[in-house]
C-alpha positions as a Markdown table, in Angstrom:
| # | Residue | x | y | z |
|---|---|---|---|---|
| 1 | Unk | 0.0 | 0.0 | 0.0 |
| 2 | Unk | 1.5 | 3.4 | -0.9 |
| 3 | Unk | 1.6 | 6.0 | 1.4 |
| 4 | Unk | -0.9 | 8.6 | 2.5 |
| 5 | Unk | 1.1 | 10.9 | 0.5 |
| 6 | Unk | 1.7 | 9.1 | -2.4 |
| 7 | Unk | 0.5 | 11.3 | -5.2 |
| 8 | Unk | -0.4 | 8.2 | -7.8 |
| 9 | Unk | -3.0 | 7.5 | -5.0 |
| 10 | Unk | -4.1 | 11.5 | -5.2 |
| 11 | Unk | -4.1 | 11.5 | -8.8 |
| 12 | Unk | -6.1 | 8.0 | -8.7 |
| 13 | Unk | -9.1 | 9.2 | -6.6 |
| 14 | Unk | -9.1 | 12.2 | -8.7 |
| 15 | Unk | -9.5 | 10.1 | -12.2 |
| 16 | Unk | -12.1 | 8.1 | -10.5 |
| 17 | Unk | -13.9 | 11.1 | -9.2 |
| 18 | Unk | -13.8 | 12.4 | -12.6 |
| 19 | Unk | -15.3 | 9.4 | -13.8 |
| 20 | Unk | -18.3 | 9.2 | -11.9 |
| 21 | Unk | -18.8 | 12.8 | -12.7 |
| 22 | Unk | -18.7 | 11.9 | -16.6 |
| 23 | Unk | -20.9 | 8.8 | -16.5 |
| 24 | Unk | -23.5 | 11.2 | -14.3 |
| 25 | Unk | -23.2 | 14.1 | -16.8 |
| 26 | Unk | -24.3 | 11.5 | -19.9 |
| 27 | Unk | -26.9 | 10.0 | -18.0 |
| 28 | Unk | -28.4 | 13.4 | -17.5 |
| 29 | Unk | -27.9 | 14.4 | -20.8 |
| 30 | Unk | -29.1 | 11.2 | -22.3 |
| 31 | Unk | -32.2 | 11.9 | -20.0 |
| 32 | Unk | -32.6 | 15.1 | -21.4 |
| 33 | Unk | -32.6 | 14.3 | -24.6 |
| 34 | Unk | -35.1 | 11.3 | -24.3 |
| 35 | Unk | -37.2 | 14.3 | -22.2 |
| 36 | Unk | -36.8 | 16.3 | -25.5 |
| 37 | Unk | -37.9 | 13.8 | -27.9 |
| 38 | Unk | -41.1 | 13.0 | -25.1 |
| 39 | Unk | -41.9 | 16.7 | -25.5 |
| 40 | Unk | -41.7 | 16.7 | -29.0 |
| 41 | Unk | -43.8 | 13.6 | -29.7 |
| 42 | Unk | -46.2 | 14.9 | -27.4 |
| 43 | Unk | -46.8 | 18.3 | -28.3 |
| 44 | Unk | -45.8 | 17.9 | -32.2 |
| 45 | Unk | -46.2 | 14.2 | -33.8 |
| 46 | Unk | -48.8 | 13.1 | -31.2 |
| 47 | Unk | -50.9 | 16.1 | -32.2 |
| 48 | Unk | -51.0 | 14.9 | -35.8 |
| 49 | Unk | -52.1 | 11.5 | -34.8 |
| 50 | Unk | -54.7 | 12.2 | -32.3 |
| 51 | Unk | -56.0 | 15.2 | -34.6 |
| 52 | Unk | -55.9 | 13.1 | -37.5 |
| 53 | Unk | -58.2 | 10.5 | -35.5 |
| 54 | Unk | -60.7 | 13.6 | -34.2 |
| 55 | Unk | -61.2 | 14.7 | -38.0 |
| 56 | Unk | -62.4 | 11.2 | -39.0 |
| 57 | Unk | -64.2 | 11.1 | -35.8 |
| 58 | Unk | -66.1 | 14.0 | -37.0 |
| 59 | Unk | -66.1 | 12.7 | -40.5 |
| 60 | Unk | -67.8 | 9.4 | -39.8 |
| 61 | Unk | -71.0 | 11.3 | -37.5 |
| 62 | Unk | -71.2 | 13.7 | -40.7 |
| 63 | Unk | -71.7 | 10.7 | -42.9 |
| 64 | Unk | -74.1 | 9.2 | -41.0 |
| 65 | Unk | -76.6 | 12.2 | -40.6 |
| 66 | Unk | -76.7 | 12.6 | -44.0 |
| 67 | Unk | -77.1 | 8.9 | -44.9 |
| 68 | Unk | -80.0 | 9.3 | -42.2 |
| 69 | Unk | -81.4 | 12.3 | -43.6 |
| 70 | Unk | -81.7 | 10.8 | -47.4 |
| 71 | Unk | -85.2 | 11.6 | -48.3 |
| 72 | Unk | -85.7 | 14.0 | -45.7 |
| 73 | Unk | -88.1 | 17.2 | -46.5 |
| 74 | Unk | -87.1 | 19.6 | -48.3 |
| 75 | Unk | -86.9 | 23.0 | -46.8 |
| 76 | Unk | -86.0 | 25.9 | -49.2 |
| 77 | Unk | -83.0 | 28.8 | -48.6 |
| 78 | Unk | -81.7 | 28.7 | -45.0 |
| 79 | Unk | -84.4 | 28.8 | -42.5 |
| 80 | Unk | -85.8 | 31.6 | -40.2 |
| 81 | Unk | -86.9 | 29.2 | -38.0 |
| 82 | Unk | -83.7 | 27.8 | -36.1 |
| 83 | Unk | -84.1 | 24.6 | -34.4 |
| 84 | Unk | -82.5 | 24.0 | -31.0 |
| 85 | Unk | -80.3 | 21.0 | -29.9 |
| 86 | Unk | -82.2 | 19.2 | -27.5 |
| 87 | Unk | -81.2 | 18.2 | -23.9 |
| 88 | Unk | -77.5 | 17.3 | -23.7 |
| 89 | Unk | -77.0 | 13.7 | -23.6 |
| 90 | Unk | -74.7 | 11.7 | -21.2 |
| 91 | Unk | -70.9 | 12.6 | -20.5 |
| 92 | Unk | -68.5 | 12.5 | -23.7 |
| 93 | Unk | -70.9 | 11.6 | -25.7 |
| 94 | Unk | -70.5 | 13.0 | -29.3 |
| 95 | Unk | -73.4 | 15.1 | -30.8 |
| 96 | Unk | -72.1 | 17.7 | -33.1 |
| 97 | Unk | -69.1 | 18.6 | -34.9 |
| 98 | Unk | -67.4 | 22.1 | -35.2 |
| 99 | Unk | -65.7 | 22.9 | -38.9 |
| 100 | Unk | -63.6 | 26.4 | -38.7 |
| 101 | Unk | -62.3 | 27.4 | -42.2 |
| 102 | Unk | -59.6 | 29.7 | -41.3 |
| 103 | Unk | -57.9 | 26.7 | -39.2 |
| 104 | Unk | -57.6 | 24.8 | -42.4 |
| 105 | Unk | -59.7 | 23.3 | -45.7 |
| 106 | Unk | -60.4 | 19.9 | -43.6 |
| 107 | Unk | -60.2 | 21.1 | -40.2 |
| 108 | Unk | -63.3 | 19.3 | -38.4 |
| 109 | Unk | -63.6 | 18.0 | -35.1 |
| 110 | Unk | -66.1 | 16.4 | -33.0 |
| 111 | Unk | -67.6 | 17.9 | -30.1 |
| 112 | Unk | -68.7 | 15.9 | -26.9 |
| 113 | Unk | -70.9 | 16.4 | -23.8 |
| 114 | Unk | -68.3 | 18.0 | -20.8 |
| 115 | Unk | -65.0 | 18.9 | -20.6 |
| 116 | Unk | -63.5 | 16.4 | -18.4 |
| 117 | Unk | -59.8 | 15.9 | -19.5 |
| 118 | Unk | -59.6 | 12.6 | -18.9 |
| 119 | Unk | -62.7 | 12.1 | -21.9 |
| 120 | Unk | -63.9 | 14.4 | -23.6 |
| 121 | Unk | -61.0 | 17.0 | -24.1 |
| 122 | Unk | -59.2 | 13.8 | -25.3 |
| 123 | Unk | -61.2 | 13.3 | -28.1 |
| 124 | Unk | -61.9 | 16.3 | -29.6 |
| 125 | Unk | -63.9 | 19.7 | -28.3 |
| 126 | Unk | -66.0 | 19.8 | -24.7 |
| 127 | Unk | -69.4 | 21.5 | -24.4 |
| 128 | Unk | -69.6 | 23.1 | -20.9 |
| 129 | Unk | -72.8 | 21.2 | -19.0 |
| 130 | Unk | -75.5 | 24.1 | -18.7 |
| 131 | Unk | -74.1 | 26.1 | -21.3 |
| 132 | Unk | -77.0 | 26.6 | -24.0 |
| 133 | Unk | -77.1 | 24.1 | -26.5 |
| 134 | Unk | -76.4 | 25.0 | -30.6 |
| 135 | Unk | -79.2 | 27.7 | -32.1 |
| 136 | Unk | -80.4 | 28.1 | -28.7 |
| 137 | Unk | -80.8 | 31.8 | -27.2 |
| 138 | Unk | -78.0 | 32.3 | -25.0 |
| 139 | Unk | -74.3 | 31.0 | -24.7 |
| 140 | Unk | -72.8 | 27.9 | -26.0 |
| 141 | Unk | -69.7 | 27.3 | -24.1 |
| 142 | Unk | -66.8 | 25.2 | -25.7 |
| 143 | Unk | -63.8 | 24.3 | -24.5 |
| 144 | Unk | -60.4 | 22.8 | -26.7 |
| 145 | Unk | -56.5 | 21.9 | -26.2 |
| 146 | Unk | -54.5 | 24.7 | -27.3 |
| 147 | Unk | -51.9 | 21.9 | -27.5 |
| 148 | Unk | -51.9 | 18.1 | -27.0 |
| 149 | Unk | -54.5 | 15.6 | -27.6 |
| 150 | Unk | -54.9 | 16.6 | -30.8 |
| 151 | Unk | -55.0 | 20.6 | -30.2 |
| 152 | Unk | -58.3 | 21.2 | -31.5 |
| 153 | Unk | -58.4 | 24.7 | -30.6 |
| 154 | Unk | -54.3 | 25.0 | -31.8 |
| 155 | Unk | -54.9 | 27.9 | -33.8 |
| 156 | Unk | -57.8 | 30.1 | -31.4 |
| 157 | Unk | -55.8 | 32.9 | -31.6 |
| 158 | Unk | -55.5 | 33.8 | -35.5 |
| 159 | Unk | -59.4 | 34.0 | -35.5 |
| 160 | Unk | -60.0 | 37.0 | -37.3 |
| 161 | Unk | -62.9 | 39.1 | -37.2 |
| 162 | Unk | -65.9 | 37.8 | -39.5 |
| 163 | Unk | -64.5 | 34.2 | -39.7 |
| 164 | Unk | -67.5 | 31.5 | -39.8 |
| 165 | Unk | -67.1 | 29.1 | -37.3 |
| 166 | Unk | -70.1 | 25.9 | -38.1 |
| 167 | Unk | -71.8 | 23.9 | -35.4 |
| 168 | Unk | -73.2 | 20.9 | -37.0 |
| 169 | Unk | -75.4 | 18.5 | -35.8 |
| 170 | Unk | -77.9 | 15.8 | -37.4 |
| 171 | Unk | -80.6 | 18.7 | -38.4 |
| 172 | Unk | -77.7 | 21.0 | -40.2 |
| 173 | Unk | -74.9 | 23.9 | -39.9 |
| 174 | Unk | -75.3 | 26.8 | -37.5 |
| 175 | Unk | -73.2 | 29.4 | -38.8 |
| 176 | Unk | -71.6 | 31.7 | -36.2 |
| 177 | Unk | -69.3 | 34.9 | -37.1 |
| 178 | Unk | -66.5 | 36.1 | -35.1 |
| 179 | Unk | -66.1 | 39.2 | -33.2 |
| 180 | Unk | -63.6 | 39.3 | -30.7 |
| 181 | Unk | -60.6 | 38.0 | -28.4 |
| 182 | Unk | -60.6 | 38.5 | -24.5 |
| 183 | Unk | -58.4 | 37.0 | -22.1 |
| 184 | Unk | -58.8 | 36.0 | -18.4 |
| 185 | Unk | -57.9 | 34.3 | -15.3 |
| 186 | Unk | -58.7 | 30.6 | -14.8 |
| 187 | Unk | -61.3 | 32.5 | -12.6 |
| 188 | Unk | -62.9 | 34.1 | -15.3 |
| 189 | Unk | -66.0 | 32.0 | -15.7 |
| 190 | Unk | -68.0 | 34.8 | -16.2 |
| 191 | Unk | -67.5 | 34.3 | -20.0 |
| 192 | Unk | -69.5 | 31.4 | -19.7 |
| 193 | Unk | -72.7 | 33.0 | -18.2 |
| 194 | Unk | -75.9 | 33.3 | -20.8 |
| 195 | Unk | -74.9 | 36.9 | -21.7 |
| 196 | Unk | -70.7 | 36.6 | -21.5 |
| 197 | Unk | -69.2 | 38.6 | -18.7 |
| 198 | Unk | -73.1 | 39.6 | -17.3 |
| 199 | Unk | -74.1 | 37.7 | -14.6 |
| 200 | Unk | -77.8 | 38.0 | -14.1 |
| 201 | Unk | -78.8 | 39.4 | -17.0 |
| 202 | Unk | -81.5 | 37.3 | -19.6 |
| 203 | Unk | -79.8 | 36.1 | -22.9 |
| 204 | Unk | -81.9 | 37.6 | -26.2 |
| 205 | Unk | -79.0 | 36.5 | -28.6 |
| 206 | Unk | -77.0 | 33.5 | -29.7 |
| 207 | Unk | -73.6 | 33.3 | -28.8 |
| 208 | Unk | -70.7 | 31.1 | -28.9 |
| 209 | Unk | -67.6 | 30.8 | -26.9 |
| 210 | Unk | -64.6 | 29.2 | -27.4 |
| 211 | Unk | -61.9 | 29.1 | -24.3 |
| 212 | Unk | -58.6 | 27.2 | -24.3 |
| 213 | Unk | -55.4 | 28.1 | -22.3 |
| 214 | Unk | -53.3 | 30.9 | -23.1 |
| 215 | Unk | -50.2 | 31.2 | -23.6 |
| 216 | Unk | -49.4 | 28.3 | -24.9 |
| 217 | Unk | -47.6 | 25.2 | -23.1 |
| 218 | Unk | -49.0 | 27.2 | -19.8 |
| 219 | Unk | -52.5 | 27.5 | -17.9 |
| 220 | Unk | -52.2 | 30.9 | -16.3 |
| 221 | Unk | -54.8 | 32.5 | -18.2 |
| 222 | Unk | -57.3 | 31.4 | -20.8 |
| 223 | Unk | -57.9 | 32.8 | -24.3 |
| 224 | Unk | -61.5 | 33.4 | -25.1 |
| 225 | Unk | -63.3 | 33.9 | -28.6 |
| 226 | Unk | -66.5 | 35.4 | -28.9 |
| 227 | Unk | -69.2 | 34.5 | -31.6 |
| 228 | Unk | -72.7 | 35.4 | -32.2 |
| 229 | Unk | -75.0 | 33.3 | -34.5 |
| 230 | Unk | -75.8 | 34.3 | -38.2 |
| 231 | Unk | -77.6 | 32.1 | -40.2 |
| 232 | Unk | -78.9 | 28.4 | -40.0 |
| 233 | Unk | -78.6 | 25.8 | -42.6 |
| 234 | Unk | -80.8 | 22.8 | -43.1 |
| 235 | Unk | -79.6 | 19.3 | -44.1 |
| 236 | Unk | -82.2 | 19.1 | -46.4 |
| 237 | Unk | -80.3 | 21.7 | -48.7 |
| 238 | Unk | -76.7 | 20.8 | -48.0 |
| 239 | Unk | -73.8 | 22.3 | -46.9 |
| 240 | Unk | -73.3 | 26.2 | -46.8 |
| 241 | Unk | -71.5 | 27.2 | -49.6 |
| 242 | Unk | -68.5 | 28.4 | -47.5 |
| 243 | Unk | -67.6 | 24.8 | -46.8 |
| 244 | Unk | -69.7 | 22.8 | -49.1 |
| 245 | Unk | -66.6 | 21.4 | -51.1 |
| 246 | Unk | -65.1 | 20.2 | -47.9 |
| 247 | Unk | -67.4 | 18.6 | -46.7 |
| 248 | Unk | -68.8 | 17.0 | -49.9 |
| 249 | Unk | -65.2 | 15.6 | -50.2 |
| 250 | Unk | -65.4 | 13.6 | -47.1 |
């Protein structure tokens, strides 16, 4: 054994020390790189799957209503008379489908009953239980992934003013138009009352809002987009003309 002294021994426990610090440093940067390509499947490749699955989602209930509603009456130009989605049915259960043309030619996605995370927000859009349902008077509340699971609300924020945003169900297309962006706290649930950020006050209009969290990759505040109704269109006649060739297509 060398002495306490010896400076091979010195030098020894220093190589080994230096060691242990290099096998640590590539297991953490080994780690962090199998973090970074986690995050980017998650937020980037997963998205594209998951999206891709909520578009035929929406595609296949399309189909069917309109196999369902071969025959149907006919009803002229778009109707003055705007029917009302019935009572909401059970938790994540699909009943309409929301197609926004400035988020892209085939952007579709289906919209469910709640907006549990664990259901509903995984497949596609959430409908806020006791929100007003689609053509009703008052507000219909949605709420979307601004990123993950698809990211159906992805693109909330480059909404511009007189977009169409559609609402379809098994009777036909609401059409909503787009007025504004407003941003709140996670407290904010105001937006969601019958007339937006009124509490107590009776609805006379149709209104839809969209709220996902803002910024992105955070949940500090959420991002809110205001619609009011504009025109309704039966099955019976088609597709509005906006996104007829989409839809058609499908």
């Amino acid at each position: 054994m060398p002495p306490a002294d010896d400076p091979g021994a010195s030098e020894g426990t220093a190589r080994s020390g230096a060691n242990v610090i290099g096998v640590l440093g590539e297991i953490l940067i080994t780690a962090g790189v199998l973090v970074f390509l986690y995050l980017a499947w998650l937020l980037w490749f997963n998205d594209g799957i998951v999206g891709g699955q909520q578009v035929t989602a929406a595609q296949s209930q399309s189909r069917g209503w309109a196999k369902a509603d071969q025959g149907g009456n006919e009803t002229g130009s778009p109707d003055p008379a705007i029917p009302t989605v019935g009572k909401a049915p059970a938790n994540a259960v699909q009943f309409a489908n929301i197609i926004v043309p400035r988020f892209g030619a085939d952007y579709q996605r289906p919209i469910s009953e709640g907006v549990g995370t664990a259901d509903s927000l995984r497949v596609g859009v959430g409908h806020y239980p006791g929100s007003q349902m689609p053509g009703g008077i008052g507000n219909v509340a949605l709420a979307g992934h601004r990123t993950t699971w698809g990211a159906p609300f992805g693109q909330i924020a480059d909404l511009r003013v007189g977009d169409s945003i559609y609402i379809e169900t098994k009777d036909g297309w609401y059409r909503y138009v787009f007025r504004s962006l407003e941003f709140v706290r996670p407290t904010g649930v105001s937006v969601l009352d019958p007339v937006p950020d009124t509490p107590g006050v009776t609805a006379r209009d149709r209104v839809l809002t969209m709220t996902s969290c803002n910024p992105k990759f955070s949940a500090a505040e959420r991002i809110i987009a205001f619609s009011v109704f504009d025109t309704w269109y039966p099955r019976a006649d088609g597709p509005p003309p906006e996104i007829a060739s989409a839809v058609e297509a499908h």
